[in-house]
C-alpha distance (Angstrom), angle and dihedral (degrees) to the residues before:
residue distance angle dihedral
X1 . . .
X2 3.87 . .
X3 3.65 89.7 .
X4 4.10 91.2 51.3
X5 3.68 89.6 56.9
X6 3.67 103.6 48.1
X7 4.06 80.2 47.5
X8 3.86 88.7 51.7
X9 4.49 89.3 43.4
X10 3.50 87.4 46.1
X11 4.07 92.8 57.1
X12 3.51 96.0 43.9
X13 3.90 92.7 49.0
X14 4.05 89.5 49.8
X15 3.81 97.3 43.7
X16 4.20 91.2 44.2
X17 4.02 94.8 67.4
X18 4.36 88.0 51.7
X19 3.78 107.6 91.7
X20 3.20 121.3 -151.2
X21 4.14 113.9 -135.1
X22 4.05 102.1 -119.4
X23 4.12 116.2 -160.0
X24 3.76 103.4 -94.6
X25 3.58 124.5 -134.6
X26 3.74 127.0 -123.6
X27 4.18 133.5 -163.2
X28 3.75 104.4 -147.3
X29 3.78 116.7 -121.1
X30 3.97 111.6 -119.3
X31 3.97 85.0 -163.7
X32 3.44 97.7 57.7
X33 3.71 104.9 32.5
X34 3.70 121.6 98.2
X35 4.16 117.8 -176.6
X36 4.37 102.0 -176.8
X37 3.61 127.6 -175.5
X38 3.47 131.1 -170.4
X39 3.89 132.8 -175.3
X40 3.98 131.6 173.5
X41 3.83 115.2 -93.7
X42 4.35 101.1 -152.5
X43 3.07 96.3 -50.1
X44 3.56 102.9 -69.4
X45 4.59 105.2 81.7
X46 3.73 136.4 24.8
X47 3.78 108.9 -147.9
X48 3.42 121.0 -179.5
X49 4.03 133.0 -163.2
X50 4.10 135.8 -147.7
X51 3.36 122.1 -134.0
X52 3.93 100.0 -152.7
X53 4.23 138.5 -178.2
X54 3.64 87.0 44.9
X55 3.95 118.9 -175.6
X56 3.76 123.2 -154.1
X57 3.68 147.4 115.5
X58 4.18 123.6 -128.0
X59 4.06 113.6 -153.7
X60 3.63 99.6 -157.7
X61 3.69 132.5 -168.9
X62 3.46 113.9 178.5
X63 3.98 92.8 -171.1
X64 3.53 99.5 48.6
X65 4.17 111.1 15.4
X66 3.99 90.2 174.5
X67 4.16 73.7 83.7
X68 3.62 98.3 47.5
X69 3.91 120.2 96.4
X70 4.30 138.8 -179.6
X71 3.83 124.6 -154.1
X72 4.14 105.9 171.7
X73 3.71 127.9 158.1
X74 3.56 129.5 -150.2
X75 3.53 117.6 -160.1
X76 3.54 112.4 -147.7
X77 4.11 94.8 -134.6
X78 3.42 78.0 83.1
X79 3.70 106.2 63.6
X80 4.01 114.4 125.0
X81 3.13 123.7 -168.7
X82 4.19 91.6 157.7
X83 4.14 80.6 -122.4
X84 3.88 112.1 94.0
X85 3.58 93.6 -164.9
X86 3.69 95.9 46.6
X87 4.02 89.6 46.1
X88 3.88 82.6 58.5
X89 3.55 95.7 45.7
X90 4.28 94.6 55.0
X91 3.89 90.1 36.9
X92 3.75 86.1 56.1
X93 3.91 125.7 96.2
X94 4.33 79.2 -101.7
X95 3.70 85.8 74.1
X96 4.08 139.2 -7.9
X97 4.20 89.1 15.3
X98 4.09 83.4 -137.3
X99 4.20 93.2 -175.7
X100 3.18 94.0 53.6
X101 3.89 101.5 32.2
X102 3.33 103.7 28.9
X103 3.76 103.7 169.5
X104 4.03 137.7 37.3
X105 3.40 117.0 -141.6
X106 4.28 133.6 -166.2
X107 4.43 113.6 -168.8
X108 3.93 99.9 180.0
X109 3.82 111.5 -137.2
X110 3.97 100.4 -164.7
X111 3.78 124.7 4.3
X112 4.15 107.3 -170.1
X113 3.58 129.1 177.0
X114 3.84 114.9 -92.4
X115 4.02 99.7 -171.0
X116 3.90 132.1 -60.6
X117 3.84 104.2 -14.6
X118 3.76 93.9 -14.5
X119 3.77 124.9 119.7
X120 4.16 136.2 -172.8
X121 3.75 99.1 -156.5
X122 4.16 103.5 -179.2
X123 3.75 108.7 -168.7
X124 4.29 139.0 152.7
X125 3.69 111.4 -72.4
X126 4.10 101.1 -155.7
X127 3.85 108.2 -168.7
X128 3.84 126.7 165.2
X129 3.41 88.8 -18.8
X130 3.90 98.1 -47.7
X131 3.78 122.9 114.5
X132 3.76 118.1 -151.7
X133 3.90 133.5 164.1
X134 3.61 108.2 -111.1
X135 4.17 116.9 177.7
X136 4.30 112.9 -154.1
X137 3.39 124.9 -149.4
X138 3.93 105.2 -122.8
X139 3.99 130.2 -159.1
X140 3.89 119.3 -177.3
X141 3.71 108.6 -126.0
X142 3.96 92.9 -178.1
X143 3.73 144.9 -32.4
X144 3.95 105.6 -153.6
X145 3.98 159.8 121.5
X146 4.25 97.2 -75.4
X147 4.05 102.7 -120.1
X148 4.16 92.3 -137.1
X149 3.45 102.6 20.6
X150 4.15 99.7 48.6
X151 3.94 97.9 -148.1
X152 3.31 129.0 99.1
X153 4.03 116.4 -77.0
X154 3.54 146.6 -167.7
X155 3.36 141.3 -167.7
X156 4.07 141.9 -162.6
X157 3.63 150.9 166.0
X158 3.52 128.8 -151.2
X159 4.21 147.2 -168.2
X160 3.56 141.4 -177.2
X161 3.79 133.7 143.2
X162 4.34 118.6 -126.4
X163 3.41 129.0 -164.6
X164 3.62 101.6 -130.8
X165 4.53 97.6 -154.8
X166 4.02 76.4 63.0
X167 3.32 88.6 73.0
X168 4.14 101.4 39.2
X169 4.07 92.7 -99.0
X170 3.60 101.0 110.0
X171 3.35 106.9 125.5
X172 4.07 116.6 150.5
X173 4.14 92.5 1.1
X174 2.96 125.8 -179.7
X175 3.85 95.8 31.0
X176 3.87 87.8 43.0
X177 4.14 95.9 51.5
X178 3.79 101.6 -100.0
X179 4.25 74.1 -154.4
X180 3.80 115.6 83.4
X181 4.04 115.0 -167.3
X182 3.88 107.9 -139.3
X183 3.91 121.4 -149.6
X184 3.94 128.1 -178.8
X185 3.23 143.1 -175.4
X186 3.50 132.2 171.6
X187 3.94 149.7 169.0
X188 3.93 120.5 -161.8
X189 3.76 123.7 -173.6
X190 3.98 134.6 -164.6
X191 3.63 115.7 -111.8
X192 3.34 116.5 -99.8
X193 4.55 111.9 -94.9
């Protein structure tokens, strides 16, 4: 019996100095996060739009990413499309409805591994007032110690292509592309312990 319990102490005492990697958790950097759009103006230009000051936190876990998750919102006072007028014209009722919707929001749902560096991250797309599942493609830029900031840092880009009547905000489709081409990139850092 003694002999099963120093067995049992000796377990415990080898297995409590193995850590076990936990998904870390990231605030994303406004300042270095860039969410474009672009759609087709008749035929003839291809503007696109930023969606800045966006708020959100990134759980990451770089061994397992089925236990990673994103929840950012981007308030739509900070849509720039370097054209007041035009700003105006897609915050207006015409388009985005920004008084009474005043913020987009993405919640991923399941974020699985899609090959070396590569992630499917499937989450709720809420736009003027309309929720729809949306699924980004992901690439890992870097997982790392940030060089000026000295906390731990991540970094990723992202595409995926919306349909933008899916979400009630078709107005003038098809001449105005009913297709809007997302871009992101983003840069999330641990707070500082």
């Amino acid at each position: 019996m003694r002999a099963l319990r120093y067995l049992a102490l000796a377990g415990l005492l080898a297995t409590a100095g193995i850590a076990v990697a936990a998904p870390a958790t990231y605030q994303l950097d406004p300042t270095h996060t860039m969410v474009l759009f672009s759609w087709n103006h008749f035929g003839f230009s291809n503007p696109s739009a930023d969606l800045n000051n966006v708020q959100g936190t990134l759980v990451y876990d770089e061994k397992d990413p089925s236990k990673s998750s994103v929840d950012v919102t981007l308030p739509l006072s900070g849509l720039d499309t370097f054209v007041p007028k035009l700003d105006e014209h897609l915050k207006s009722a015409d388009f985005l409805d920004a008084t009474k919707y005043p913020n987009i929001t993405f919640k991923s749902t399941k974020v699985s591994a899609a090959g070396k560096g590569k992630l499917k991250v499937t989450g709720d797309l809420t736009v003027h007032g309309v929720t729809k599942p949306v699924t980004l493609d992901v690439t890992v830029n870097k997982v790392g110690d940030h060089p000026m900031l000295k906390v731990p840092a991540v970094g990723f880009d992202a595409t995926a292509t919306l349909k933008r009547s899916d979400f009630g905000v078709g107005a003038y489709v098809p001449n105005v592309s009913d297709e809007i081409k997302v871009r992101i990139t983003t840069e999330g850092h641990a707070e500082k312990k």
